[in-house]
N, C-alpha and C positions, 0 to 999 in steps of 0.2 A: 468463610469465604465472603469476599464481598459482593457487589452483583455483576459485577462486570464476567467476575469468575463465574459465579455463579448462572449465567446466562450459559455458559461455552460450557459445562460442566452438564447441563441436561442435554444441551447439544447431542452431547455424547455419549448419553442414552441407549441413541440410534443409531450410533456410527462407532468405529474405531478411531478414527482420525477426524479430525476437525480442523480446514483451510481457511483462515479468516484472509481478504485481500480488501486493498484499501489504495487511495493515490493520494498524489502528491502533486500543485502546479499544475491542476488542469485552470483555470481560469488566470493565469498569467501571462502576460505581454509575451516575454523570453524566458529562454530557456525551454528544454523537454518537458514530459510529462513523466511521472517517474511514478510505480506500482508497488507494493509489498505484498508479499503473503508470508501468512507466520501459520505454522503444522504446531496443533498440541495434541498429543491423542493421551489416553486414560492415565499412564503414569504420570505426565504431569500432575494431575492432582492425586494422585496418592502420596507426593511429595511436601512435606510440610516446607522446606528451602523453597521451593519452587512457590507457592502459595504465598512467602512470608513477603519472596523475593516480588513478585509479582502484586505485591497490594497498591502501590504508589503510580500502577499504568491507569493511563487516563488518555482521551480523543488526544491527539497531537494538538490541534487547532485550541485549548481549556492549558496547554504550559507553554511556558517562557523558553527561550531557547538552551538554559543551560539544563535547564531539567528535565528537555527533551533530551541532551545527550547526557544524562544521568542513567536516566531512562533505557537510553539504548544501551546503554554499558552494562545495566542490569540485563538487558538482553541478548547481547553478547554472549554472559556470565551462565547464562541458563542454555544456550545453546552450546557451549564449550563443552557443559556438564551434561548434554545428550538428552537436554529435559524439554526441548523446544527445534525447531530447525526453521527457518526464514530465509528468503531471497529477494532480493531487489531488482525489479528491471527499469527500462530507460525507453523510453518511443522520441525517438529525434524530432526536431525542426522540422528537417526534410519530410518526415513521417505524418507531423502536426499537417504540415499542407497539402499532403498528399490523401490521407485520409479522415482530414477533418478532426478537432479534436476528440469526439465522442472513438472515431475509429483507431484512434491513435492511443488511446488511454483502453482499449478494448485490448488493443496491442501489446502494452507495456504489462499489464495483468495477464494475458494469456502466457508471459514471455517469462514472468513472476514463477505463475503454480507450477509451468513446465522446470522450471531448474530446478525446484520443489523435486519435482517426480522423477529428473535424474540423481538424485541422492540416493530414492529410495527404494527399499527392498522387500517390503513387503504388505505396497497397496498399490491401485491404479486407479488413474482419474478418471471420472463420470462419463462418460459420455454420453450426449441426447440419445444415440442411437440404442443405446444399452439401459436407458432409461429403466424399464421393468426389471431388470436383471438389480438395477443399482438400489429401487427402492426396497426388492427383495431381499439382498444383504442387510440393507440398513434396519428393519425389522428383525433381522438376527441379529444385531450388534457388529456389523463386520463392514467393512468399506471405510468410505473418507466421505466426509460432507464438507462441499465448497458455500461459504458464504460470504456476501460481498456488499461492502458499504453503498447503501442508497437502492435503487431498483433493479432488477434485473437487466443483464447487459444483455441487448439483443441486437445482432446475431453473436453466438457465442459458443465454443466447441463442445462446453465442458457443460453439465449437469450441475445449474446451482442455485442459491435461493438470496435473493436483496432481501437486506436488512435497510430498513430507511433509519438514520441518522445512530447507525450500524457501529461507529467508533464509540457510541457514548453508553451502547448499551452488552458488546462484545471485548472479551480479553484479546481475544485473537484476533481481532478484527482492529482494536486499540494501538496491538503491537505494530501489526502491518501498518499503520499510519503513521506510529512514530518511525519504522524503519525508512519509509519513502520519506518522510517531512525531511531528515536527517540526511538523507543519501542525498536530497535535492537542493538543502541547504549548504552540504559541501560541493556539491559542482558548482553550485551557483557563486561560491566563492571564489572557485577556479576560475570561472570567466571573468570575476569582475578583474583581474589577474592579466586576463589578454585583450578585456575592454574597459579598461578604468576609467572612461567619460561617464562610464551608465551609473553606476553604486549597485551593481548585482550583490555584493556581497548585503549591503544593507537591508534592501528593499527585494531581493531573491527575484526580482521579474515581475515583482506585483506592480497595478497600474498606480502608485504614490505620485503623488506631487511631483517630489524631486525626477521621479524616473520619466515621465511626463515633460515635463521641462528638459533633459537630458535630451530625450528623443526628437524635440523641437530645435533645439540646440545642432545637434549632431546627427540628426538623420535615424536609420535602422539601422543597426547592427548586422550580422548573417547570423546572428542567437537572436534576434526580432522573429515572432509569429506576422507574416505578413499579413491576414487577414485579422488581425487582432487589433492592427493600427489604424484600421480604417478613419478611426472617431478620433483618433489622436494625429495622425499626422493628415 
């Protein structure tokens, strides 16, 4: 194992399941903010395919874009094979300004592990309020442990623990970032599709030069964060 594995591997020690969740595009101009979470519980690693398949993930933010979708397709590949299960959610614009980005990416994650949990058939997410109940399984070996890139998200439904700089030292927390990075970087494609002044495909909504200059040029877009542009326009 290497240690990224190796990290999510003692994890689960404690737990049966193991929720790594991670984002995508919270510090960008436009576009949403977009969450992963990837479920590996014990079989995964009794799997030497899974293990072998699994050595080349790395933070999303440390590969180049083709090798992030290299990547996903290796994760696709494991979740086909019932060795993995991941979901991607999406916190809109509208959602950006209405609850601020911290509450908006709180959103896109809560909205993540929930699609998680209507797959599944045999665990159920943490709740604060079940709190003792959930450390109590985890000391048996039984439940699901959420963990989530950077510090803990508060307020937050679900019973979980931050990892600070979580993609570099988590498998599962790796994958959920390549998933969002991926998911984010084709919608962002799609817009640049119904707004070709900006270069969303290039530049995915980051504050670059060129997108800067676009925005000065031509205004905000309705995929522009309004409060984002304060300093730019």
């Amino acid at each position: 194992m290497n240690a990224l594995q190796s990290y999510d591997f003692d994890q689960l020690k404690c737990a049966e399941f193991l929720i790594g969740v991670d984002e995508a595009g919270r510090g960008c101009l436009a576009g949403p903010v977009v969450a992963g979470a990837c479920l590996l519980g014990r079989a995964f690693f009794d799997s030497d395919f899974a293990l072998q398949a699994s050595t080349a993930i790395n933070d999303s933010k440390q590969m180049k874009p083709k090798a992030r979708e290299a990547q996903m397709d290796a994760i696709d590949r494991l979740k086909e094979d019932g060795l993995l299960d991941y979901a991607v959610a999406f916190a809109s614009v509208e959602e950006i300004e209405a609850f601020n980005i911290l509450g908006a990416t709180r959103l896109a994650m809560r909205r993540a592990i929930e699609a998680l949990r209507q797959r599944a058939e045999d665990w159920e997410l943490p709740n604060f309020d079940a709190a003792d109940t959930l450390f109590a399984e985890q000391a048996e070996g039984r439940g699901v442990r959420v963990i989530v890139d950077g510090r803990p998200l508060k307020p937050f439904p679900y019973a979980h623990e931050g990892v600070v700089k979580g993609d570099g030292k988590s498998l599962s927390i790796a994958m959920a970032s390549i998933a969002a990075k991926v998911s984010r970087d084709r919608a962002m494609a799609s817009l640049d599709e119904a707004y070709p002044a900006y270069g969303f495909a290039r530049h995915k909504g980051y504050g670059t030069h060129a997108h800067r200059a676009a925005l000065k040029a031509h205004g905000a877009s309705p995929m522009h964060r309004s409060l984002f542009l304060r300093k730019v326009l």
